[in-house]
C-alpha positions as CSV (number, residue, x, y, z in Angstrom):
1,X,-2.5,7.7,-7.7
2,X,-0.8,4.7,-7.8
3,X,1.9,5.5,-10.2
4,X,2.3,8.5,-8.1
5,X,3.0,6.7,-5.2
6,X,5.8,4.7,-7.2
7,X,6.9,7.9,-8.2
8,X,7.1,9.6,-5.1
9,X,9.0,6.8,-3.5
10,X,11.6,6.5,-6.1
11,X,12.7,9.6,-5.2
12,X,13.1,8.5,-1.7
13,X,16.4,7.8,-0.4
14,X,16.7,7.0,3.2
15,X,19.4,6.5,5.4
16,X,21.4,6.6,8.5
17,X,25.0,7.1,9.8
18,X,26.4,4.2,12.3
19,X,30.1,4.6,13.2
20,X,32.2,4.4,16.4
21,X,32.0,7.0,19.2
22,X,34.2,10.0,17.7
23,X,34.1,8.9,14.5
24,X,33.0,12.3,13.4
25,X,29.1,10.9,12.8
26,X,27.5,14.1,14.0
27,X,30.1,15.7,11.6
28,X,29.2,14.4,8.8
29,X,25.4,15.0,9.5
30,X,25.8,18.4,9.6
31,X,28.1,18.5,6.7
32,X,25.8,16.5,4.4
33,X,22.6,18.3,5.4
34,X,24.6,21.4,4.6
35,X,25.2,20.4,1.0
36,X,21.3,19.3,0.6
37,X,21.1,23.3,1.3
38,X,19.1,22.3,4.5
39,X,21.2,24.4,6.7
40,X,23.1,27.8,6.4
41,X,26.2,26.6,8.1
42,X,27.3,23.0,9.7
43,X,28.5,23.3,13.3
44,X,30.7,20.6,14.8
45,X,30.1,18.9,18.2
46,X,32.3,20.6,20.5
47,X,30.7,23.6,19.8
48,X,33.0,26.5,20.9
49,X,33.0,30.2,20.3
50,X,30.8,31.7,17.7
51,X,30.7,28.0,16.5
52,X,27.6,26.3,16.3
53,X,26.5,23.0,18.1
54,X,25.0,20.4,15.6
55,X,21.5,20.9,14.7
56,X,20.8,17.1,15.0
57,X,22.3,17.3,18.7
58,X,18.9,18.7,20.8
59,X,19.1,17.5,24.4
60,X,20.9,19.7,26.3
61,X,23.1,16.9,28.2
62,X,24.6,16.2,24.4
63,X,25.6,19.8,23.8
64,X,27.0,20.1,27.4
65,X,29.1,16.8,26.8
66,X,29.4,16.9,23.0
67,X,28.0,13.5,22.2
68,X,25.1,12.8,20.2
69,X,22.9,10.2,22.6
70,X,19.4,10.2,20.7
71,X,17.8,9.7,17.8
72,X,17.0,13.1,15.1
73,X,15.8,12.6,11.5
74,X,16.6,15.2,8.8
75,X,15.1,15.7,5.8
76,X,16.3,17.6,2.6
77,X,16.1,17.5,-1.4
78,X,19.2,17.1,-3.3
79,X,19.6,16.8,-7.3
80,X,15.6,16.0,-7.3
81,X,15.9,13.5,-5.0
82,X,14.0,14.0,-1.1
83,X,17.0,12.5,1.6
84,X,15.7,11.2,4.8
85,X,19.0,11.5,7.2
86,X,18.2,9.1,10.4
87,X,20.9,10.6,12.8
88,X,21.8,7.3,15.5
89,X,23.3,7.9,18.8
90,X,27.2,8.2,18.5
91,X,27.1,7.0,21.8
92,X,28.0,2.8,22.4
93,X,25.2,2.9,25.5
94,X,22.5,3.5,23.4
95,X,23.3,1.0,20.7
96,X,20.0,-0.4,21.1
97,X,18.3,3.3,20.1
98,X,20.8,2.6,16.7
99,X,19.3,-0.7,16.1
100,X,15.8,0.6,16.1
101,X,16.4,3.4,13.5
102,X,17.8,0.5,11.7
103,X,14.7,-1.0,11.5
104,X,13.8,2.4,9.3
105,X,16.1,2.5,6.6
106,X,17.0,1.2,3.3
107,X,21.0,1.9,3.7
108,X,23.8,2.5,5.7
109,X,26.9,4.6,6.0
110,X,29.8,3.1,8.3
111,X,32.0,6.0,8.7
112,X,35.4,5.0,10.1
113,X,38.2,6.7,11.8
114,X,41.5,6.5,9.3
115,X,43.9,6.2,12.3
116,X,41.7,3.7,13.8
117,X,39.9,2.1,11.3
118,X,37.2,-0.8,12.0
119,X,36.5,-0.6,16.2
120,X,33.6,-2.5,18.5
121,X,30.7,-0.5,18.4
122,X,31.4,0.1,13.8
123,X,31.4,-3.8,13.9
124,X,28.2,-4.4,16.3
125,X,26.4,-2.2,13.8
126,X,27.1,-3.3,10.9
127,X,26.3,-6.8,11.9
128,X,22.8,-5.4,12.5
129,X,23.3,-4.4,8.7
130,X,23.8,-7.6,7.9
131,X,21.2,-9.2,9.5
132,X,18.5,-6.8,8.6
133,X,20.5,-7.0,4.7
134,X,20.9,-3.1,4.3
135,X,23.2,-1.6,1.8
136,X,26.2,0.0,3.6
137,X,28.9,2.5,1.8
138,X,32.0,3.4,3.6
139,X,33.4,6.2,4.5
140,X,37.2,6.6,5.5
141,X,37.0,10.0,7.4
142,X,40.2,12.1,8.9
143,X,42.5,11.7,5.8
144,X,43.7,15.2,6.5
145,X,44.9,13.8,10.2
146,X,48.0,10.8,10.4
147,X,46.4,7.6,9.9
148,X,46.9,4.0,8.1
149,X,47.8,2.8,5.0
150,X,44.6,2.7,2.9
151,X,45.5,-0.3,1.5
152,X,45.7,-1.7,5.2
153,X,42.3,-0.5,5.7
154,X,40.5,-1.8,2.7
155,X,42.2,-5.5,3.4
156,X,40.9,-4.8,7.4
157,X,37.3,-4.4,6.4
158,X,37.4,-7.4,3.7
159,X,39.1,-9.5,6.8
160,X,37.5,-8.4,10.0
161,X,33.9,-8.4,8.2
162,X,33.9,-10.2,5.3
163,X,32.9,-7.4,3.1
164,X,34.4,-6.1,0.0
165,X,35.6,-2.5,-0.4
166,X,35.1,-0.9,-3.6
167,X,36.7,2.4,-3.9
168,X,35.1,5.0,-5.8
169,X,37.8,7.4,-4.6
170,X,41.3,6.5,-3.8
171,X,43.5,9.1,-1.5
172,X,46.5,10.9,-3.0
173,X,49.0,11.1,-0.3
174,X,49.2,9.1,3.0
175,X,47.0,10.0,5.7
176,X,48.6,13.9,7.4
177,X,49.6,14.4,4.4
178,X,46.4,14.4,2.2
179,X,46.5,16.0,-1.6
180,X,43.3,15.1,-3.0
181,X,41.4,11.8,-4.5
182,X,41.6,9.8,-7.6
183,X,37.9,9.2,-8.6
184,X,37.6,5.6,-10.0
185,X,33.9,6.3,-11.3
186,X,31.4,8.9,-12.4
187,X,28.8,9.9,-10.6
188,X,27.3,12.9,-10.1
189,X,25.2,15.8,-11.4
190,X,26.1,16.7,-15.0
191,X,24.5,19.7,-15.1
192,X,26.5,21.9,-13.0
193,X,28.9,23.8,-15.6
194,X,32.2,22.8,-17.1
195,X,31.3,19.4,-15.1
196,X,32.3,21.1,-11.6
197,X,30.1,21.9,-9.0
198,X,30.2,25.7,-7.4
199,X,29.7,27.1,-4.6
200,X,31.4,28.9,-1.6
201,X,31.9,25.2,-0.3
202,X,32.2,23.5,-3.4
203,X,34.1,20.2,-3.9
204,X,35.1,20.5,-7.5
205,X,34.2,16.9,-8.1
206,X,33.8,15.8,-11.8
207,X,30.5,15.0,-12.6
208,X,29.2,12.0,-14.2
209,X,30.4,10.3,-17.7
210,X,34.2,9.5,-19.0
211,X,36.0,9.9,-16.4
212,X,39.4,12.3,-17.4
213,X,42.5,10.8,-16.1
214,X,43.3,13.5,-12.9
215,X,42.5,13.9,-9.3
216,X,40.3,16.3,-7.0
217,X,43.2,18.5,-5.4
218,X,42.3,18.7,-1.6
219,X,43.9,22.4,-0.1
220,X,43.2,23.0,3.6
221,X,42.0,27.1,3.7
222,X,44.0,29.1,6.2
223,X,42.5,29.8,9.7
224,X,41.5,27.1,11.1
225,X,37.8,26.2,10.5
226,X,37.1,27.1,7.5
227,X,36.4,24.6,4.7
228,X,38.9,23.1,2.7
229,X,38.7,23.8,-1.1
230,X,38.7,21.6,-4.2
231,X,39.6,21.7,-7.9
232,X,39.8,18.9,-10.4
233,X,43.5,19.0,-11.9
234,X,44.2,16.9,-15.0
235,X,47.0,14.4,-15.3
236,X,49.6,16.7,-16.3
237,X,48.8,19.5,-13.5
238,X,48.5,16.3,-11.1
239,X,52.1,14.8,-11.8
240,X,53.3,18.7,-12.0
241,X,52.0,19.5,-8.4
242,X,52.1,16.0,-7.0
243,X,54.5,13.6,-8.5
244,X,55.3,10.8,-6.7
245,X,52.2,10.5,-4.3
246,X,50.3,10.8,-8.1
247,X,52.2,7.9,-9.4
248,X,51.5,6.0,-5.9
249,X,47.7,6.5,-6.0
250,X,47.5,5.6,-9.6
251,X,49.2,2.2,-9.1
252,X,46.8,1.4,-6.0
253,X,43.9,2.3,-7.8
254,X,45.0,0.2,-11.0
255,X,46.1,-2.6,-8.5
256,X,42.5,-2.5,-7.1
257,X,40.6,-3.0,-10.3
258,X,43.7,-6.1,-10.6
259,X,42.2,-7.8,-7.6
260,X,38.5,-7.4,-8.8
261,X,37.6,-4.5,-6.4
262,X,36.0,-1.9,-8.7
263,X,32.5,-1.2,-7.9
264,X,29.8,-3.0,-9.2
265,X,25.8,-2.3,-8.0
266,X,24.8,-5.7,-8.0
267,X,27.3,-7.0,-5.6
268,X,26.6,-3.9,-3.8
269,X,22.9,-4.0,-3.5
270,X,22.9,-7.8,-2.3
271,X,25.2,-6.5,0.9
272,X,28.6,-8.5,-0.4
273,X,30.6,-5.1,-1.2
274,X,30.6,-1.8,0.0
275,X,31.7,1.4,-2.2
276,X,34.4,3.4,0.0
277,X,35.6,6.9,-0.4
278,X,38.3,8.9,1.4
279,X,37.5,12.4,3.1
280,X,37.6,14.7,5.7
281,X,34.1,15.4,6.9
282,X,35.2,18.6,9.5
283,X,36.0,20.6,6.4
284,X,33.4,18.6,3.8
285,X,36.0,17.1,1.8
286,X,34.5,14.4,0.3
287,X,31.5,14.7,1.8
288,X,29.5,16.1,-1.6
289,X,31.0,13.0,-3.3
290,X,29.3,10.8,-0.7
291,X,25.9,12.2,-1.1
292,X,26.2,12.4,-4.7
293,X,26.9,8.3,-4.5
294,X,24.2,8.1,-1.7
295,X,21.7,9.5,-4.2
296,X,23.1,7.4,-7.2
297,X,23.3,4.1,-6.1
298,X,21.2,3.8,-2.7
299,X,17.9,1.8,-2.8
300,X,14.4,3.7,-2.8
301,X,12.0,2.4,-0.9
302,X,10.8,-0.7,-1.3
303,X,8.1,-3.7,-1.0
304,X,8.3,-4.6,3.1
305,X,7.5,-8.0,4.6
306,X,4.4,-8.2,7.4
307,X,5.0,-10.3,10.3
308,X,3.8,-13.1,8.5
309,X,6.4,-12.9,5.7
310,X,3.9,-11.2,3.6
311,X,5.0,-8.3,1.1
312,X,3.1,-5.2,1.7
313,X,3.2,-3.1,-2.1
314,X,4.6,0.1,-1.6
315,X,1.5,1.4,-3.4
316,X,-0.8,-0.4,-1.4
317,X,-3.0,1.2,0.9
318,X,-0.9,3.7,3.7
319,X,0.9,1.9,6.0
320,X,3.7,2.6,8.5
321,X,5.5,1.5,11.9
322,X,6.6,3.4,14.9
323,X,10.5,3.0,15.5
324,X,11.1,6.1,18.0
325,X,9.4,7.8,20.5
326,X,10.2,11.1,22.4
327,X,9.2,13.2,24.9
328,X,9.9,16.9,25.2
329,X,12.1,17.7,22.3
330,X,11.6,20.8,23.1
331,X,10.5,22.6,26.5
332,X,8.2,24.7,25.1
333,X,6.4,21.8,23.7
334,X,5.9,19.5,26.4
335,X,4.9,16.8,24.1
336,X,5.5,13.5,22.9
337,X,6.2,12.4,18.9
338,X,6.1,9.2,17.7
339,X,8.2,8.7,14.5
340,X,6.7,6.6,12.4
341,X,8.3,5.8,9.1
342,X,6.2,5.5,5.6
343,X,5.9,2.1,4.3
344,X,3.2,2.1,1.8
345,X,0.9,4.5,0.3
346,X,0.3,8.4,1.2
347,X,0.4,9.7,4.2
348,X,-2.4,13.1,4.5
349,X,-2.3,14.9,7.9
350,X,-5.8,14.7,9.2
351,X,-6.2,11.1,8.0
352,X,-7.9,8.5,10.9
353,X,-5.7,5.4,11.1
354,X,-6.0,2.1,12.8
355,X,-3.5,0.6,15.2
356,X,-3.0,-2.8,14.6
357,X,-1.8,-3.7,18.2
358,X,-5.3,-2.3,19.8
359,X,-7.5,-2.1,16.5
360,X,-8.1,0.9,17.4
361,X,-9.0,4.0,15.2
362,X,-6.7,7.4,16.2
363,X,-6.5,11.0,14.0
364,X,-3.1,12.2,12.4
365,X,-4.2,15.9,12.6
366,X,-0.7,17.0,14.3
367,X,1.8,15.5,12.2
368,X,5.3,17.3,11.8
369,X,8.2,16.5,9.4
370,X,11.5,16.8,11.6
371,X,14.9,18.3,11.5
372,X,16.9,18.1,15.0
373,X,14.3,19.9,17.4
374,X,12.9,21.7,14.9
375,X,9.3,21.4,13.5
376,X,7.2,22.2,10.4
377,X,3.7,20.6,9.8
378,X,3.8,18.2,7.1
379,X,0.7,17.5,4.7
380,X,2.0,14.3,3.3
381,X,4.5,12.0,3.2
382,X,5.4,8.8,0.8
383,X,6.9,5.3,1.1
384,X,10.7,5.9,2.6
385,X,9.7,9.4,4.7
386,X,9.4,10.0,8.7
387,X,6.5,11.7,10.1
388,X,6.0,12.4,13.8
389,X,2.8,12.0,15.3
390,X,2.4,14.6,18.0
391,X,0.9,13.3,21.1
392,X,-0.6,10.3,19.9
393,X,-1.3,8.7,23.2
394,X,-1.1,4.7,23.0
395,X,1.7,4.4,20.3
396,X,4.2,2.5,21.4
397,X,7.8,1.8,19.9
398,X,6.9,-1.3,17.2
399,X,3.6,-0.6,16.8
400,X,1.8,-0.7,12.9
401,X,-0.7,2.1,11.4
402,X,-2.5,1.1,8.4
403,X,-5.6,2.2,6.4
404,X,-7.4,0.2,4.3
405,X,-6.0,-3.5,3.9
406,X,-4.8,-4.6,7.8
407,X,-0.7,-5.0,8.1
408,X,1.3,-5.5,11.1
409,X,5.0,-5.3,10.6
410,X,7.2,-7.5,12.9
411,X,8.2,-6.2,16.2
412,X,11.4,-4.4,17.1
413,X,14.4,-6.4,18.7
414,X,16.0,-5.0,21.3
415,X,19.6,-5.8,22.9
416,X,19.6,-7.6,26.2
417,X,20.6,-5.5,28.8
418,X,24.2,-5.3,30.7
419,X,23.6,-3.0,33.7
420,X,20.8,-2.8,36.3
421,X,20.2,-0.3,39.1
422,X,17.2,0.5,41.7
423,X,15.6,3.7,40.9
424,X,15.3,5.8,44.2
425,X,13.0,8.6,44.9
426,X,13.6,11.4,47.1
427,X,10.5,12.8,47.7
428,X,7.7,10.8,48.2
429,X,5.1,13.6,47.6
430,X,6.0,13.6,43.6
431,X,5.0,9.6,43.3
432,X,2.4,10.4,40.5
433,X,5.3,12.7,38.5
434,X,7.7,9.7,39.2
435,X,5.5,7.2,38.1
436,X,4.1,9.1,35.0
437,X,8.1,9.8,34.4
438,X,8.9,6.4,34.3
439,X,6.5,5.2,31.7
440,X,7.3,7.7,29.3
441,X,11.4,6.8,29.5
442,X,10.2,3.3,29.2
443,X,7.9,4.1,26.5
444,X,10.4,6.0,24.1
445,X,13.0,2.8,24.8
446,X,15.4,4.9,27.0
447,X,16.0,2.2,29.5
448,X,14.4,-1.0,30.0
449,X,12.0,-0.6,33.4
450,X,11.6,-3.9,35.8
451,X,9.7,-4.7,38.8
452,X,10.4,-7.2,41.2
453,X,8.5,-8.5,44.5
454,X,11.3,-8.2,46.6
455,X,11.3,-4.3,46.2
456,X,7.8,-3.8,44.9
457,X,6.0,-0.8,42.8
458,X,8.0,2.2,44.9
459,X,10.9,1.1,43.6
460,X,11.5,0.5,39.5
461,X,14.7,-1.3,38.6
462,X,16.2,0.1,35.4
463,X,18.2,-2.4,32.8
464,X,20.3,-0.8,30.3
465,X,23.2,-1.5,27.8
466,X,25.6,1.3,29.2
467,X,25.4,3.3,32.6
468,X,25.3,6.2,30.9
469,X,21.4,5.4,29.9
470,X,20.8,5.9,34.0
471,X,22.4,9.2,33.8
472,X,20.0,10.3,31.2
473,X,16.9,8.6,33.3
474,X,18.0,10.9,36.4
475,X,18.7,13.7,34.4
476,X,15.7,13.8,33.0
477,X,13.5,13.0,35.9
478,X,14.5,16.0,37.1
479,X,14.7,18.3,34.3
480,X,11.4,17.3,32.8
481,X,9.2,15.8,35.8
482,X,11.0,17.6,38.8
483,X,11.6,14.5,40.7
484,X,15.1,13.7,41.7
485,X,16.2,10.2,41.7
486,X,19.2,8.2,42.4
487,X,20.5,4.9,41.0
488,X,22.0,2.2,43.4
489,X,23.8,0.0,40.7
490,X,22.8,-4.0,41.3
491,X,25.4,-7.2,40.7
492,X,24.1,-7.8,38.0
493,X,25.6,-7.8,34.2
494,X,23.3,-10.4,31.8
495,X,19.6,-11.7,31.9
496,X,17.8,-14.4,30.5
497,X,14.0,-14.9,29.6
498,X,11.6,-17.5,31.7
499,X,8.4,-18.6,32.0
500,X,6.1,-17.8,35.2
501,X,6.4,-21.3,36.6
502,X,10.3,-20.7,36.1
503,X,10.0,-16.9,37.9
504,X,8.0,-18.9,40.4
505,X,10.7,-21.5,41.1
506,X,13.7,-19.4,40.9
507,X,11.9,-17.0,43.5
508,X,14.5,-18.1,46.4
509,X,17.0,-19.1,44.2
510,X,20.4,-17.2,45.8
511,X,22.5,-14.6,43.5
512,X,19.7,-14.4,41.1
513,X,16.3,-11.7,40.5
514,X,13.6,-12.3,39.1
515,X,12.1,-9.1,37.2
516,X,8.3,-8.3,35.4
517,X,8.7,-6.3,32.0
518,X,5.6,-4.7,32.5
519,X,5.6,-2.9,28.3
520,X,4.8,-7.0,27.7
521,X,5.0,-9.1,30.7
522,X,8.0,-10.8,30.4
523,X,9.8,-12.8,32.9
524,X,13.3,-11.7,32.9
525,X,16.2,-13.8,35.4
526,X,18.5,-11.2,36.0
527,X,21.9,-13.0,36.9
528,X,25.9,-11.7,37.9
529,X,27.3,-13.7,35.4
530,X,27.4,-16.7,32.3
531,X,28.6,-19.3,35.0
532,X,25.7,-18.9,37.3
533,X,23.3,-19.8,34.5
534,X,25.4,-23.3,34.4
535,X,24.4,-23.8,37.5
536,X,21.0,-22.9,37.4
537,X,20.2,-25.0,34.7
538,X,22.0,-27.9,36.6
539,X,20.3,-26.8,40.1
540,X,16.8,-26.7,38.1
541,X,15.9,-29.1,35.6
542,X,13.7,-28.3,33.0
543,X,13.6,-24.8,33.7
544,X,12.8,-22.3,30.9
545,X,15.8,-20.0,30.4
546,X,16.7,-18.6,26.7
547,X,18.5,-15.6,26.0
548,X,17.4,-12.5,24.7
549,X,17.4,-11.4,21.4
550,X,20.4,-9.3,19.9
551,X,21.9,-10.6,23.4
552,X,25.0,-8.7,24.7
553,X,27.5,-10.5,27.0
554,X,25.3,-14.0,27.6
């Protein structure tokens, strides 16, 4: 079994997307699913027409507003290898939602706007890919729209973030005016014939081995949405058609391997480059290149540290951690998942596991392997996979299952928060909905829920990243628990942790809160800005006041 287990796992390749709001992140997680076959056609956000919303996109406030604001896993085979997509909120409120499905994956890719290239929210994330040391491959997307100089790109990303690009492709005309890509390495499947891969939305990539001097034409099909098309053309057919802009991408790409930036996989796999390609994910150019790459050079699953610092084997005994947790995917449900992603060992549906938080034993008998809101019942699952755990009452975000040996992984960070309102009820009557509502947006990490003596249990106060988190709260509440809330937004923009004799001191303290986390029991100051905590920590000697981790403005 063990070798199986090994086995199983190196087949594993799991990932997510992080980028900058309209990026085209969504985009491309419709377009790469599509070429893993997992989907008939790939719809893009702003759904209009006959066109189709993205699958990954459930909640009905992200089709309406065409914005992907939670979490969806997809899973698909491609070229023998089982792909586990971990779709991350486009949106920069829920950046803390990213960070936790960051916690689940073994790489990265930062998909960047070519007219904008590297913005705030790209950065934020991928110092969380940094931190947490995860493989990250770039992806230069909108070639086909005006945008910089590549070469102006690749030095932004080596300056801004102290990463190396290493283009595996290299664009053939500026951006506007694309013509195709230069491929700098093989990779690929060699078995498709005449080493070109068909299909209706082929990309005529040349598959693995020598590489033939020439370049993957890129030709926009008439009408509007429909794909672009591809064909490899050989030197000669290349200088015919394309001349100049030929010549041009040739000297770049020869100029690149002057300067040391070819790719290499052990600079890549220790996090100090990152392999870069140049597409167009609306009409999947490029995007069959990417998960070619993705499946020949991204890490399986591997060994995973306890909270000790311990290393817990891959083929130990099963072992995994929740990182998400939803309510109502789906209205016909009425149910809550936990996703839990495979660390160690084989998962079986129907096998009884032991929370390490509560030592307590629970059943896995409704498990489900995911794709957007959709649902199939999965039998097993292996090191690098997500399962959800249908209504598996007392599983909380962070939390460790385990047979066999006992493992607890290390908890979750989470971003301090940057917004705080008072959650108001309307109607009085529906205080059990409101309060059972509560918990469960706390629980699944939508907003941070507080409680403060000044305004007691009636009246919750919400701390968030973005504002738009308390639109999804109220929206929510009502669609889900029929109780209609308001937010009154509070002076408040940072927060800082204390102890309970520094909550009891600060009680009177003007221009400051003090809030309960009731999920641990935390002692948050909640203050209107970085000078106030000068004085505080002037005005109260002594006082316990450190910052939160993954902090935001303080």
């Amino acid at each position: 079994m063990s070798s199986h287990i090994a086995a199983e796992a190196a087949r594993r390749r799991t990932f997510a997307v992080i980028s900058h709001p309209d990026a085209g992140k969504s985009t491309i997680t419709e377009a790469l699913a599509l070429y893993g076959r997992a989907i008939a056609s790939a719809g893009a956000v702003h759904g209009k027409g006959d066109r189709k919303g993205v699958v990954s996109d459930w909640m009905s406030m992200e089709q309406d507003r065409g914005i992907s604001i939670t979490s969806a896993a997809l899973q698909f085979e491609y070229r023998g290898c089982v792909v586990n997509l971990l779709d991350t909120p486009g949106h920069a409120d829920f950046s803390e939602d990213t960070y936790r499905v960051l916690t689940a994956v073994d790489a990265a890719v930062m998909l960047l706007d070519a007219a904008k290239g590297l913005e705030p929210q790209t950065l934020k994330l991928f110092e969380v890919c940094r931190a947490r040391r995860i493989p990250v491959i770039t992806f230069i997307n909108k070639w086909d729209r005006p945008a910089k100089d590549a070469l102006e790109l690749i030095e932004e990303i080596e300056t801004r973030i102290g990463i190396k690009p290493t283009p595996v492709t290299w664009p053939v005309g500026v951006g506007g005016e694309f013509r195709g890509v230069i491929e700098r390495v093989g990779f690929g499947d060699q078995s498709e014939p005449n080493g070109l891969h068909s299909g209706a939305e082929a990309n005529g990539r040349r598959a693995a081995g020598p590489q033939v001097p020439g370049m993957v034409r890129y030709e926009r099909s008439p009408g509007g949405q429909q794909l672009a098309t591809a064909e490899f053309l050989d030197e000669d057919a290349a200088m015919a058609q394309f001349g100049a802009d030929y010549e041009r991408a040739q000297e770049e790409s020869e100029l690149l391997s002057e300067v040391e930036a070819d790719f290499d996989p052990k600079t890549f796999e220790s996090g100090q480059t990152t392999p870069t390609l140049f597409g167009a994910a609306l009409v999947h150019f490029g995007v069959g290149q990417l998960l070619d790459l993705l499946v020949d050079i991204a890490p399986s699953p591997f060994s995973r540290e306890d909270a000790k610092g311990r290393p817990r084997d891959i083929e130990d005994g099963f072992s995994g951690f929740v990182f998400k947790s939803q309510a109502n995917m789906n209205a016909s449900h009425r149910d809550q998942l936990a996703f839990i992603r495979v660390c160690s060992g084989r998962f079986e549906r129907g096998m009884q596991v032991t929370q390490a938080q509560g030592k307590r034993t629970m059943s896995t008998k409704y498990a489900q392997t995911l794709f957007g809101s959709a649902r199939d019942t999965v039998d097993e699952a292996w090191p690098g996979d997500i399962v959800g755990l249908v209504n598996a009452t007392g599983l909380s975000v962070g939390d460790t299952i385990y047979t066999g040996k006992a493992v607890e992984y290390p908890p979750l960070p989470a971003f301090a928060p940057e917004h705080f309102g008072a959650l108001q009820m309307h109607d009085t009557s529906k205080a059990k909905r409101f309060r059972r509502g509560i918990a469960q947006l706390d629980a699944e990490g939508v907003v941070q829920v507080l409680y403060s003596e000044r305004r007691g249990e009636a009246t919750p106060v919400l701390a968030a990243v973005g504002p738009l988190q308390f639109e999804v709260t109220v929206a929510r509440l009502k669609a889900e628990f029929d109780v209609p809330a308001t937010i009154d937004h509070l002076p408040f923009k940072l927060a800082r942790l204390t102890d309970a004799e520094g909550a009891q001191r600060l009680r009177t303290a003007p221009g400051v809160e003090i809030f309960t986390r009731p999920r641990d029991g935390a002692h948050l100051v909640a203050l209107p800005n970085k000078y106030r905590i000068q004085t505080i920590v002037n005005d109260y000697p002594g006082l316990v006041l450190e910052p939160l981790l993954a902090g935001g403005q303080g």
